[in-house]
PyMOL Python script that loads the backbone (N, CA, C, O; Angstrom):
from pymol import cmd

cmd.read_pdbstr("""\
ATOM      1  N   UNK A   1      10.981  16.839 -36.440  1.00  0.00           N
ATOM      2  CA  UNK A   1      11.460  15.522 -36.115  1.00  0.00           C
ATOM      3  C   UNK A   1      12.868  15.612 -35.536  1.00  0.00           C
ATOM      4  O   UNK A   1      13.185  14.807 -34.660  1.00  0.00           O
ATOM      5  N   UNK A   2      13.640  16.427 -35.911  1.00  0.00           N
ATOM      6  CA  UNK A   2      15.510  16.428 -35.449  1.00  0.00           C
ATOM      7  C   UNK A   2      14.854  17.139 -34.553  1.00  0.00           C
ATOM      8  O   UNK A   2      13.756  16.991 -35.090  1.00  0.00           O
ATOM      9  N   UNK A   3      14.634  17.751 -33.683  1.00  0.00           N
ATOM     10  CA  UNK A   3      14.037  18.803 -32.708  1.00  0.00           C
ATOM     11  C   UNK A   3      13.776  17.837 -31.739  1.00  0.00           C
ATOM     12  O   UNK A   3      14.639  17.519 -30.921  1.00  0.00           O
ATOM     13  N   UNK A   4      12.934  17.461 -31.752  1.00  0.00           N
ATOM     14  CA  UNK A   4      12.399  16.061 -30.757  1.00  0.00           C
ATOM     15  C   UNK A   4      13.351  15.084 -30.846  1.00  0.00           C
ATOM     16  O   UNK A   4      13.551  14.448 -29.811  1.00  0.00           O
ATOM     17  N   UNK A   5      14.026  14.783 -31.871  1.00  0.00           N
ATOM     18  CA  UNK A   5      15.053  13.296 -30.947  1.00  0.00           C
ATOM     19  C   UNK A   5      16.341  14.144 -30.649  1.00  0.00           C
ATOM     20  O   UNK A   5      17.457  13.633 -30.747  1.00  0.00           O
ATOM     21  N   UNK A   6      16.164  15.391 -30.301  1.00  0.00           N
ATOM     22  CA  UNK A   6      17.575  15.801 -30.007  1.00  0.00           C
ATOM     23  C   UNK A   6      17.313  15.925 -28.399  1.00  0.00           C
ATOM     24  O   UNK A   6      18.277  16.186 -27.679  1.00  0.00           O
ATOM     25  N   UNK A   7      16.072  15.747 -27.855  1.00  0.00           N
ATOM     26  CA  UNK A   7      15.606  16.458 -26.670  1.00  0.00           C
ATOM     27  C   UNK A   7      15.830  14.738 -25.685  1.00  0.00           C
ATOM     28  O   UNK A   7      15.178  13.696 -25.745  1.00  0.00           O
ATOM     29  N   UNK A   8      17.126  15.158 -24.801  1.00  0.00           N
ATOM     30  CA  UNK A   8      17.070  14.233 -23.436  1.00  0.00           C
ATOM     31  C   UNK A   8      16.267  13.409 -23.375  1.00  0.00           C
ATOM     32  O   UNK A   8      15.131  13.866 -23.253  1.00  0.00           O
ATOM     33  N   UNK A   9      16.365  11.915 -23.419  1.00  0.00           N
ATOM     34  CA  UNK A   9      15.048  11.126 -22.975  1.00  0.00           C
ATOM     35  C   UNK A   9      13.693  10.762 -23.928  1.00  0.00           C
ATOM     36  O   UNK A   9      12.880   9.840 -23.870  1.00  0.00           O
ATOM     37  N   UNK A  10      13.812  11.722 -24.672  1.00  0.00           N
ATOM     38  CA  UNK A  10      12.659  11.206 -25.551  1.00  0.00           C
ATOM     39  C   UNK A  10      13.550  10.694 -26.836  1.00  0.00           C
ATOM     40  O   UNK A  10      14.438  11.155 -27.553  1.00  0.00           O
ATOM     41  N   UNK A  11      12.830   9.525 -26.718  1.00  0.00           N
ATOM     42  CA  UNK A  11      12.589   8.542 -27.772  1.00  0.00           C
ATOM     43  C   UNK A  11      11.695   8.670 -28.992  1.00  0.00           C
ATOM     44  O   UNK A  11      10.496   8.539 -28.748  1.00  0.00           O
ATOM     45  N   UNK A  12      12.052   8.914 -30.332  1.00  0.00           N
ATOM     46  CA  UNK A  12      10.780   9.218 -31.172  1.00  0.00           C
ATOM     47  C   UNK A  12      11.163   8.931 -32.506  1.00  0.00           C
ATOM     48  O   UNK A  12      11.547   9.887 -33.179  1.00  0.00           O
ATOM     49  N   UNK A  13      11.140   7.984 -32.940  1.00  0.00           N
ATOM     50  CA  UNK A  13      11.000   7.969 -34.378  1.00  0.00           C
ATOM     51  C   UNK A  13      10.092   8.068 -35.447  1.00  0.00           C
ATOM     52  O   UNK A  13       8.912   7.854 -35.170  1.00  0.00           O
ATOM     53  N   UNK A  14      10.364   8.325 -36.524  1.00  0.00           N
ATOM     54  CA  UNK A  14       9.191   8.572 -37.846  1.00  0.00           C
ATOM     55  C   UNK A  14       8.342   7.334 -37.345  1.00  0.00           C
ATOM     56  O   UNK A  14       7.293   7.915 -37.068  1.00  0.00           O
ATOM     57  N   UNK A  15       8.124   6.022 -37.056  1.00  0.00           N
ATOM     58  CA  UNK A  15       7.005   5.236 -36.938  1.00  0.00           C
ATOM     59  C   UNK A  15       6.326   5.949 -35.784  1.00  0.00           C
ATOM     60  O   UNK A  15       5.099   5.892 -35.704  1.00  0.00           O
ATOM     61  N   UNK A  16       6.937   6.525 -35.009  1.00  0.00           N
ATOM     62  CA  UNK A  16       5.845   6.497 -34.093  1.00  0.00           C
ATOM     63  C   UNK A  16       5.418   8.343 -33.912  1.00  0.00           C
ATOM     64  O   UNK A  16       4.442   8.583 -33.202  1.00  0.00           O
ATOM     65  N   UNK A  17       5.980   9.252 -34.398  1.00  0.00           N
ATOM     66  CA  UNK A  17       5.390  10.553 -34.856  1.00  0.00           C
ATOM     67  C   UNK A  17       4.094  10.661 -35.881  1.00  0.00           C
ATOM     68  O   UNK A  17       3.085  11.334 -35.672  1.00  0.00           O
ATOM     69  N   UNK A  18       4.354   9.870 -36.993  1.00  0.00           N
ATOM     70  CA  UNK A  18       3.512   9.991 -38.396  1.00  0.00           C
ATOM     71  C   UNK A  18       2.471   9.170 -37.646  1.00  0.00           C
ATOM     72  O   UNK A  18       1.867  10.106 -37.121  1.00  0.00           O
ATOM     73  N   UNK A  19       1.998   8.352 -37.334  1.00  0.00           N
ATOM     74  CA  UNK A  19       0.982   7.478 -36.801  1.00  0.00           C
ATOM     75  C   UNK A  19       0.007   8.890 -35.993  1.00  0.00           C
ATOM     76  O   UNK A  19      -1.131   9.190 -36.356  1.00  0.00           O
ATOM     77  N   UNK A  20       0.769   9.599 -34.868  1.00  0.00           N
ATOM     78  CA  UNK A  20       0.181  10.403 -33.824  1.00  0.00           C
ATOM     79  C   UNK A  20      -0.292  11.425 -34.826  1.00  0.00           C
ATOM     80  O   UNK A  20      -1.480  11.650 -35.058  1.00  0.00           O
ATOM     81  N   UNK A  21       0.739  12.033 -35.406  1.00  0.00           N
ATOM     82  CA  UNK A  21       0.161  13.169 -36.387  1.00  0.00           C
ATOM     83  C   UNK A  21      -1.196  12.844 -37.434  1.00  0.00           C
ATOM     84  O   UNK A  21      -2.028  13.644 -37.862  1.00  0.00           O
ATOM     85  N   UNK A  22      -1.091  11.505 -37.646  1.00  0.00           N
ATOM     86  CA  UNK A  22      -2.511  11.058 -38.699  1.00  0.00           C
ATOM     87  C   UNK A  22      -3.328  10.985 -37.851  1.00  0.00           C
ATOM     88  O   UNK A  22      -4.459  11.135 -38.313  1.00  0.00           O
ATOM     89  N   UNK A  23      -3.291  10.783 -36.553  1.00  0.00           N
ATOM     90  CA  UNK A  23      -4.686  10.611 -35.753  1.00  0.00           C
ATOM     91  C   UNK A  23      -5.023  12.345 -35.563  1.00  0.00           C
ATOM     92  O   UNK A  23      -5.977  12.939 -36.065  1.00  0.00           O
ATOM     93  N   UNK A  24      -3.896  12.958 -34.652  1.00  0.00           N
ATOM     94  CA  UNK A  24      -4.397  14.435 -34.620  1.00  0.00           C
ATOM     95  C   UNK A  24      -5.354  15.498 -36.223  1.00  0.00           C
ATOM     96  O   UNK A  24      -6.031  16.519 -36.350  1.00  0.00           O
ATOM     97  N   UNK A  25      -4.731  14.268 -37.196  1.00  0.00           N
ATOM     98  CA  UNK A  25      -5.386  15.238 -38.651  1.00  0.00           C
ATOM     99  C   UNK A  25      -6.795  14.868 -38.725  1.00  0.00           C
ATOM    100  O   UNK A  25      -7.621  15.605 -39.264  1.00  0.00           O
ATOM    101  N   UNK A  26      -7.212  13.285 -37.980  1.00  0.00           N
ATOM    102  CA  UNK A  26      -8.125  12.652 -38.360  1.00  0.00           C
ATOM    103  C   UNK A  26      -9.245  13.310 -37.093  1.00  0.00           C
ATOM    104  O   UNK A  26     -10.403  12.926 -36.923  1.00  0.00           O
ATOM    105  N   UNK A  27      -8.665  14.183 -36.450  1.00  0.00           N
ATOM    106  CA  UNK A  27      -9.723  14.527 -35.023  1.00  0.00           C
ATOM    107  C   UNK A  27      -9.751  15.892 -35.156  1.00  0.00           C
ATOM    108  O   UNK A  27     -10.087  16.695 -34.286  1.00  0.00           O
ATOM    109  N   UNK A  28      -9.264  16.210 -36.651  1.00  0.00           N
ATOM    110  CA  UNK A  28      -9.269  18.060 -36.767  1.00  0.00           C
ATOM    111  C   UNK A  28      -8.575  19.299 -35.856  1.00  0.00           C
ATOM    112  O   UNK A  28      -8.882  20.453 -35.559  1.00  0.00           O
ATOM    113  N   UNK A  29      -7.388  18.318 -35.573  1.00  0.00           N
ATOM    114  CA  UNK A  29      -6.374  18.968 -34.125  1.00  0.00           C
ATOM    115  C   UNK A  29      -5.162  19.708 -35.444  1.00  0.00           C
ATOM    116  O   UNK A  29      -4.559  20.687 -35.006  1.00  0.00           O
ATOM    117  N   UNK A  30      -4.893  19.413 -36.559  1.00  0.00           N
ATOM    118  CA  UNK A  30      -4.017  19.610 -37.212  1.00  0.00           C
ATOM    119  C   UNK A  30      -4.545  19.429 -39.046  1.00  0.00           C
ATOM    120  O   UNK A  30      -5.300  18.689 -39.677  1.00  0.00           O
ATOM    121  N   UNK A  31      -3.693  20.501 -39.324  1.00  0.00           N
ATOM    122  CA  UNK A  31      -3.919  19.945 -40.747  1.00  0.00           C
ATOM    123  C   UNK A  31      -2.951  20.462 -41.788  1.00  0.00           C
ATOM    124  O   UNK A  31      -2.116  21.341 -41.571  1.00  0.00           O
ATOM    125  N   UNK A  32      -3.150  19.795 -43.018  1.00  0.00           N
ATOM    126  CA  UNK A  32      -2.055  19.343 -43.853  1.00  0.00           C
ATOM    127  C   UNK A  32      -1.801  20.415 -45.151  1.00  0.00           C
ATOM    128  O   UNK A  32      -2.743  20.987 -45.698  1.00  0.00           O
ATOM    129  N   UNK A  33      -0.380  20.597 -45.558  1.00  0.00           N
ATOM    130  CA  UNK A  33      -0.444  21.144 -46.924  1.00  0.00           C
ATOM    131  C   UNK A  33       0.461  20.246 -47.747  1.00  0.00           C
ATOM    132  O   UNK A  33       0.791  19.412 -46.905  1.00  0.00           O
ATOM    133  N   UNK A  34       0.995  19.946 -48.750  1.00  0.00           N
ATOM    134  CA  UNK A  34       1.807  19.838 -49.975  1.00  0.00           C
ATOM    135  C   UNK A  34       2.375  20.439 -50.397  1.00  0.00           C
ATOM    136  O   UNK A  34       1.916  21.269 -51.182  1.00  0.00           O
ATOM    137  N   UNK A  35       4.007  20.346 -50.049  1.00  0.00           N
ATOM    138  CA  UNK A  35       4.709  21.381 -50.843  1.00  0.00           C
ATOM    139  C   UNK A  35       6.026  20.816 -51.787  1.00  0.00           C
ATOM    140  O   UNK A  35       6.646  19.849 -51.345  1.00  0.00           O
ATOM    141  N   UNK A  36       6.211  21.082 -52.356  1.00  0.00           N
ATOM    142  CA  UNK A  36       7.497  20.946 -53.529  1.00  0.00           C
ATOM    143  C   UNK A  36       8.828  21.047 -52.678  1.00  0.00           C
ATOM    144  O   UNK A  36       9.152  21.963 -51.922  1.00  0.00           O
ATOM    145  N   UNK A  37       9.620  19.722 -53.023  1.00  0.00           N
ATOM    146  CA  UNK A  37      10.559  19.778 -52.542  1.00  0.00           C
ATOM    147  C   UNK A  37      11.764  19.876 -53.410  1.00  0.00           C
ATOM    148  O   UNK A  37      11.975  18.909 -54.142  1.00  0.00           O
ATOM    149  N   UNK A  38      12.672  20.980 -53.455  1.00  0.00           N
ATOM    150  CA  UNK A  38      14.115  20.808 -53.809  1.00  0.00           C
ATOM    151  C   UNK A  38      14.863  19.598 -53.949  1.00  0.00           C
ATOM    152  O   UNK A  38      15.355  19.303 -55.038  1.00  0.00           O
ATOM    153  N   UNK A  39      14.994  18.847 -52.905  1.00  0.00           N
ATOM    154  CA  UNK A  39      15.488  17.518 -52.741  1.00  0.00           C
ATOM    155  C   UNK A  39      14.798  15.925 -52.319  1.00  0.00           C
ATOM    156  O   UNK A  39      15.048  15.129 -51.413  1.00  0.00           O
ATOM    157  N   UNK A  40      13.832  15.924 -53.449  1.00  0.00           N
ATOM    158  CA  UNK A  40      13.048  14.803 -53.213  1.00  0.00           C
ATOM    159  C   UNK A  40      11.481  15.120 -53.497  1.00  0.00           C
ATOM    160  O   UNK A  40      10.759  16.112 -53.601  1.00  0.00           O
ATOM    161  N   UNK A  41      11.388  13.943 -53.552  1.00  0.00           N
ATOM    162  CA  UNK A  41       9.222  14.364 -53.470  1.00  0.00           C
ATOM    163  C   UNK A  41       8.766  15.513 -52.499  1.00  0.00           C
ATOM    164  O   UNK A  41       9.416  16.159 -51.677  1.00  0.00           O
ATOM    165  N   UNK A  42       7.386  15.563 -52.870  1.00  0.00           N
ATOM    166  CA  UNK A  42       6.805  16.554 -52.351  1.00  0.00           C
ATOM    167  C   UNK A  42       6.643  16.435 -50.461  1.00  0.00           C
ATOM    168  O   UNK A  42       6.357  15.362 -49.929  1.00  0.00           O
ATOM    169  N   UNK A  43       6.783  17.190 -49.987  1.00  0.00           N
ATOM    170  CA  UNK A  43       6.492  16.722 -48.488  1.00  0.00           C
ATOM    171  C   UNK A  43       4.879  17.212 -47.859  1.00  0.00           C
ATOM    172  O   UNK A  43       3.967  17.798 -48.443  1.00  0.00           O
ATOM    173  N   UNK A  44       4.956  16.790 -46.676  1.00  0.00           N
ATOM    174  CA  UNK A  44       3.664  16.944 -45.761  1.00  0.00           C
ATOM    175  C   UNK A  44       4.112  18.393 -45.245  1.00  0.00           C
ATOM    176  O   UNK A  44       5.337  18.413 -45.127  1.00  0.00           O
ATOM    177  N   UNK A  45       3.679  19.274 -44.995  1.00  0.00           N
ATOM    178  CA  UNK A  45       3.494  20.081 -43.592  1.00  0.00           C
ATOM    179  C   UNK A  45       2.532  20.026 -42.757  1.00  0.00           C
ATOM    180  O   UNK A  45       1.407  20.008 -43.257  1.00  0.00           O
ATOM    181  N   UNK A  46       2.630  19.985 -41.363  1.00  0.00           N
ATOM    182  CA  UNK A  46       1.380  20.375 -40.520  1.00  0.00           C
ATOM    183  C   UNK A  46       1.089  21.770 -39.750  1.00  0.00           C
ATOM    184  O   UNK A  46       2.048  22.329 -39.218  1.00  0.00           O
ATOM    185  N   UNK A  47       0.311  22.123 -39.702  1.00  0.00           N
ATOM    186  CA  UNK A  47       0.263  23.174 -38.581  1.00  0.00           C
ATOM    187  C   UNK A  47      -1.036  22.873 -37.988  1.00  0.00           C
ATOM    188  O   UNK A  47      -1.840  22.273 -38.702  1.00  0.00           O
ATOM    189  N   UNK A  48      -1.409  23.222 -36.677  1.00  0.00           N
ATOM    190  CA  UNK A  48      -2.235  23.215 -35.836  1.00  0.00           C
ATOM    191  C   UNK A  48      -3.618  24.205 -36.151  1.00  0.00           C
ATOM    192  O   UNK A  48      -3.562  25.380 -36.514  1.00  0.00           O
ATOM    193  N   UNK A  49      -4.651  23.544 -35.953  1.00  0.00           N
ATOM    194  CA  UNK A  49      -6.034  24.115 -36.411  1.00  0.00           C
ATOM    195  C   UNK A  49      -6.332  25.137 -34.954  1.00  0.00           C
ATOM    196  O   UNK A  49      -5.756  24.840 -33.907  1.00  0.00           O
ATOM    197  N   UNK A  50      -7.180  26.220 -35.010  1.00  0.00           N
ATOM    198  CA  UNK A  50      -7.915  26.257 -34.194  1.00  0.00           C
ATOM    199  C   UNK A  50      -8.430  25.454 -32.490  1.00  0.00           C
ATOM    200  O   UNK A  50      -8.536  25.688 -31.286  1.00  0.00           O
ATOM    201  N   UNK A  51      -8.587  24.540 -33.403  1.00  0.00           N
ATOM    202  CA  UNK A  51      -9.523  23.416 -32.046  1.00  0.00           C
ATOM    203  C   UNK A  51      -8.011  22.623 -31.507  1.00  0.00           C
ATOM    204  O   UNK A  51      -7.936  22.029 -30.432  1.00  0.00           O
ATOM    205  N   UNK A  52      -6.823  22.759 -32.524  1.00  0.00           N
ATOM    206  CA  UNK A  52      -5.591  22.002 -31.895  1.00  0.00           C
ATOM    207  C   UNK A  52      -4.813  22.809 -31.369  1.00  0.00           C
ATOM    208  O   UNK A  52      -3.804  22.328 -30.853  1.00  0.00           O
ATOM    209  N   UNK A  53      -4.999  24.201 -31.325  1.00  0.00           N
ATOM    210  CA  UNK A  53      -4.394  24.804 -30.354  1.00  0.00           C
ATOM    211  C   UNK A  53      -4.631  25.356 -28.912  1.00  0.00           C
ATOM    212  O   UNK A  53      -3.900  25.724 -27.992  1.00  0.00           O
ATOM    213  N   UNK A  54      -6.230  25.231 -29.159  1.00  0.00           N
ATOM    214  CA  UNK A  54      -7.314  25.304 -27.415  1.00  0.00           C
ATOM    215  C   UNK A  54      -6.718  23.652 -26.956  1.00  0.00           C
ATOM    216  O   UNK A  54      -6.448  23.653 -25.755  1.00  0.00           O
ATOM    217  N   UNK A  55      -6.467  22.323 -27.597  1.00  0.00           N
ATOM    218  CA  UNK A  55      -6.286  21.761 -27.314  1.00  0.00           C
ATOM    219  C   UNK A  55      -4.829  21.647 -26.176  1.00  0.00           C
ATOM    220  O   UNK A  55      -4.484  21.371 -25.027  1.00  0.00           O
ATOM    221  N   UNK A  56      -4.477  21.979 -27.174  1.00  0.00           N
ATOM    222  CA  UNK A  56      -2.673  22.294 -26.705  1.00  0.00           C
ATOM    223  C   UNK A  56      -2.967  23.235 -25.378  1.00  0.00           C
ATOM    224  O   UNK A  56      -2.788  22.808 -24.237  1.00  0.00           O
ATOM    225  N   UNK A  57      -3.483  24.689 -25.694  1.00  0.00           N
ATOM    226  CA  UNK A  57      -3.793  25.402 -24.162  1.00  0.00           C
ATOM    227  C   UNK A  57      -4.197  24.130 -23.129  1.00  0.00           C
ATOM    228  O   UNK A  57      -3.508  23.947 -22.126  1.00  0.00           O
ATOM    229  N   UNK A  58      -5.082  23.465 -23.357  1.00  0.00           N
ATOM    230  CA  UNK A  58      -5.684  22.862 -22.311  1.00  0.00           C
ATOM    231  C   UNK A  58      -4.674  21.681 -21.739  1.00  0.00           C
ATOM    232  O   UNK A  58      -4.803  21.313 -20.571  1.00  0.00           O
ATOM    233  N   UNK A  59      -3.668  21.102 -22.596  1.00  0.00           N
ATOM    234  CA  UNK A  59      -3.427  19.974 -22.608  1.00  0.00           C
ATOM    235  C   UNK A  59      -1.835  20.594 -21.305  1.00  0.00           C
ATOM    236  O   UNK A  59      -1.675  20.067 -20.204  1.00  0.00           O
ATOM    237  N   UNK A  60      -1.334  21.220 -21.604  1.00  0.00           N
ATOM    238  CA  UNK A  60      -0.626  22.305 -21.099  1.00  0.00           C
ATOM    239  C   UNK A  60      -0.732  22.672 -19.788  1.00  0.00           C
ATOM    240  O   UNK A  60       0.146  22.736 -18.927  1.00  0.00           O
ATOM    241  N   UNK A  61      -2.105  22.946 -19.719  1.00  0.00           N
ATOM    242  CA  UNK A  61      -2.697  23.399 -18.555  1.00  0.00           C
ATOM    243  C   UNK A  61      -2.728  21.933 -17.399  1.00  0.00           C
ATOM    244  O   UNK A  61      -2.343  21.991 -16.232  1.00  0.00           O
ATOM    245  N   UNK A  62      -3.263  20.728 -18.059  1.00  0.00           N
ATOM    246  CA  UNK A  62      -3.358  19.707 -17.242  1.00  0.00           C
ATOM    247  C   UNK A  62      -1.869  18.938 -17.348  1.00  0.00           C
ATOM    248  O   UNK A  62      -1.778  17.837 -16.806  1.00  0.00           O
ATOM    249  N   UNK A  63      -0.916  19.395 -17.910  1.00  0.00           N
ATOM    250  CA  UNK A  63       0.624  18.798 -17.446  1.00  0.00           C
ATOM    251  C   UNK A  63       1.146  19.611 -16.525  1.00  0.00           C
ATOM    252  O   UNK A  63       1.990  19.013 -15.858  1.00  0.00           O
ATOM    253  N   UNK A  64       1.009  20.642 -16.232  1.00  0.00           N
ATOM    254  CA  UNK A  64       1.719  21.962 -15.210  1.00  0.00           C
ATOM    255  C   UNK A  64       1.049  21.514 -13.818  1.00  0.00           C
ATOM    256  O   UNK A  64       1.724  21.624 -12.794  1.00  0.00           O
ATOM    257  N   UNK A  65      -0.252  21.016 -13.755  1.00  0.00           N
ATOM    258  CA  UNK A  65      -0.537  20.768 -12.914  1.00  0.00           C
ATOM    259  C   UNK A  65       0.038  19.259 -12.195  1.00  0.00           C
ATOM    260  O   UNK A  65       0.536  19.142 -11.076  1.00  0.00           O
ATOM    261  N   UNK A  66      -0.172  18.309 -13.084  1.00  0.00           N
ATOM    262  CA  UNK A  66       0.398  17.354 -13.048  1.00  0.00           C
ATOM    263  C   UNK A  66       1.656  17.069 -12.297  1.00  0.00           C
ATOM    264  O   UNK A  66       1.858  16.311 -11.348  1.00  0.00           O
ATOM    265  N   UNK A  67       2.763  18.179 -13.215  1.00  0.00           N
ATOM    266  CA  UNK A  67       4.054  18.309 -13.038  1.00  0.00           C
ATOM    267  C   UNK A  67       4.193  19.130 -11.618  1.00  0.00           C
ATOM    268  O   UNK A  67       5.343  19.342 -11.234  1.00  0.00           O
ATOM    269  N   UNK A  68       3.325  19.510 -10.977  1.00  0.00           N
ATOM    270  CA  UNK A  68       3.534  20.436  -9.963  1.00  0.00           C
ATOM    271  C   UNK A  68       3.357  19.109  -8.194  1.00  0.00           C
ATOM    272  O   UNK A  68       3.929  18.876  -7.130  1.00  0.00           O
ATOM    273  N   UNK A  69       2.061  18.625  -9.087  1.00  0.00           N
ATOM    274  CA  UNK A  69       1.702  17.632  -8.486  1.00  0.00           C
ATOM    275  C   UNK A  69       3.111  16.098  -7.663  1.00  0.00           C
ATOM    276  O   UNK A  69       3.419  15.569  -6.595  1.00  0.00           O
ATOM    277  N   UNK A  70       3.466  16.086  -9.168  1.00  0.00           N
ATOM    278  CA  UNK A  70       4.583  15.276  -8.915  1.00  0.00           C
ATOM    279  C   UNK A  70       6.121  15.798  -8.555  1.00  0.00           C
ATOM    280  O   UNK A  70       7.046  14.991  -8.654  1.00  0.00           O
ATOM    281  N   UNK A  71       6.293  16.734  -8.268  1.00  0.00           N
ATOM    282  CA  UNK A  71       7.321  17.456  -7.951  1.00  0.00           C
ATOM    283  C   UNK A  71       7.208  17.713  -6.452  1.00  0.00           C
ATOM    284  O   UNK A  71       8.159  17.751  -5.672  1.00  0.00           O
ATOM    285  N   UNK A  72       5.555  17.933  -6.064  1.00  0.00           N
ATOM    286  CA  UNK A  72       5.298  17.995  -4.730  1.00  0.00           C
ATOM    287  C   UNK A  72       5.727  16.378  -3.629  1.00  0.00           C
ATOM    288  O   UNK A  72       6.256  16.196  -2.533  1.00  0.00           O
ATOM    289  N   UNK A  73       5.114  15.474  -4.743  1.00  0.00           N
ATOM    290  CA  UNK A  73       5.382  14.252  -4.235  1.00  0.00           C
ATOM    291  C   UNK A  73       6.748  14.374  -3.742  1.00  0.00           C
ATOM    292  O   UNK A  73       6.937  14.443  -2.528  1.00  0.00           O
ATOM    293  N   UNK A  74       7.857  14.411  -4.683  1.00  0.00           N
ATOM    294  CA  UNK A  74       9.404  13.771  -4.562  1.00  0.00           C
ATOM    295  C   UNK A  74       9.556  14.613  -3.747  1.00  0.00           C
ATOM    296  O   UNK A  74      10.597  14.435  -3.114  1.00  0.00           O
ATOM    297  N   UNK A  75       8.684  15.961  -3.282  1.00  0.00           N
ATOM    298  CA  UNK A  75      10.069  16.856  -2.684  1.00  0.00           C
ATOM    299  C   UNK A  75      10.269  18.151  -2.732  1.00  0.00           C
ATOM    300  O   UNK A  75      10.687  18.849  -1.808  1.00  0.00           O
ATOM    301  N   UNK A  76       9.837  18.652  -4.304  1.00  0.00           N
ATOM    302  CA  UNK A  76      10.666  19.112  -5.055  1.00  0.00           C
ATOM    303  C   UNK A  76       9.927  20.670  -5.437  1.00  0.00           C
ATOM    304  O   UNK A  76      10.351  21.546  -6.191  1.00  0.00           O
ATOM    305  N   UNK A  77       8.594  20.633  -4.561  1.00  0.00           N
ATOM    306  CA  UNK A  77       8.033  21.329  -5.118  1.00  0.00           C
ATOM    307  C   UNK A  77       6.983  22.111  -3.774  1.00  0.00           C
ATOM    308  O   UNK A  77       7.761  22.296  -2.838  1.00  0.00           O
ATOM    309  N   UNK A  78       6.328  22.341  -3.589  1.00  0.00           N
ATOM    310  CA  UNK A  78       5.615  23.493  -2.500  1.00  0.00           C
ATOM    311  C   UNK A  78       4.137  23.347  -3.232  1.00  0.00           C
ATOM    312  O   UNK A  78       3.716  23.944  -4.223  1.00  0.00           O
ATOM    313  N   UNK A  79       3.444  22.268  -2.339  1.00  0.00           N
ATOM    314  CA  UNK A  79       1.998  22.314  -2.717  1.00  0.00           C
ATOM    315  C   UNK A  79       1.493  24.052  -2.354  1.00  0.00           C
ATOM    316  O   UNK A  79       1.994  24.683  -1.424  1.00  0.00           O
ATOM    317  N   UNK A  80       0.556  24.552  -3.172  1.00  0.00           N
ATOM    318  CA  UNK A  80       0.057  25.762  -3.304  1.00  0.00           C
ATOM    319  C   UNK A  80      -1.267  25.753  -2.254  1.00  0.00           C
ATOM    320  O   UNK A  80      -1.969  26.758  -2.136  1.00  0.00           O
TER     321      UNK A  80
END
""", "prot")
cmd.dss("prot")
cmd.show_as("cartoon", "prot")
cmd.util.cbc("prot")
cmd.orient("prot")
């Protein structure tokens, strides 16, 4: 979470991370452990399943293109 709102431009708070992350758990893209916390209740961890990391390859794959796409538009970039 500090990782992502430290990053230029993106906007992200706990309402709108925890929502995305419960859907990715609920589509078997991610999944959950329980661990003991030092300072406070127990927390969530996630890490990425199998099927959420072919996801990620793929998802990856169709932003590069994307991004190549739109870079070509402005200018910025050398259709292949």
């Amino acid at each position: 979470m500090k990782e992502l709102s430290e990053v230029d431009g993106l906007v992200t708070t706990e309402g709108t991370i925890y929502p995305l992350l419960a859907r990715l758990r609920r589509e078997g893209l991610v999944e959950t452990t329980w661990r003991e916390s030092e300072s406070g209740p127990p927390r969530r961890y996630y890490q990425a399943t199998a099927s959420g990391r072919q996801a990620l390859r793929a998802f990856t794959a169709d932003w590069e293109r994307f991004r190549t796409s739109v870079d070509t538009v402005l200018g910025r970039g050398r259709q292949a």
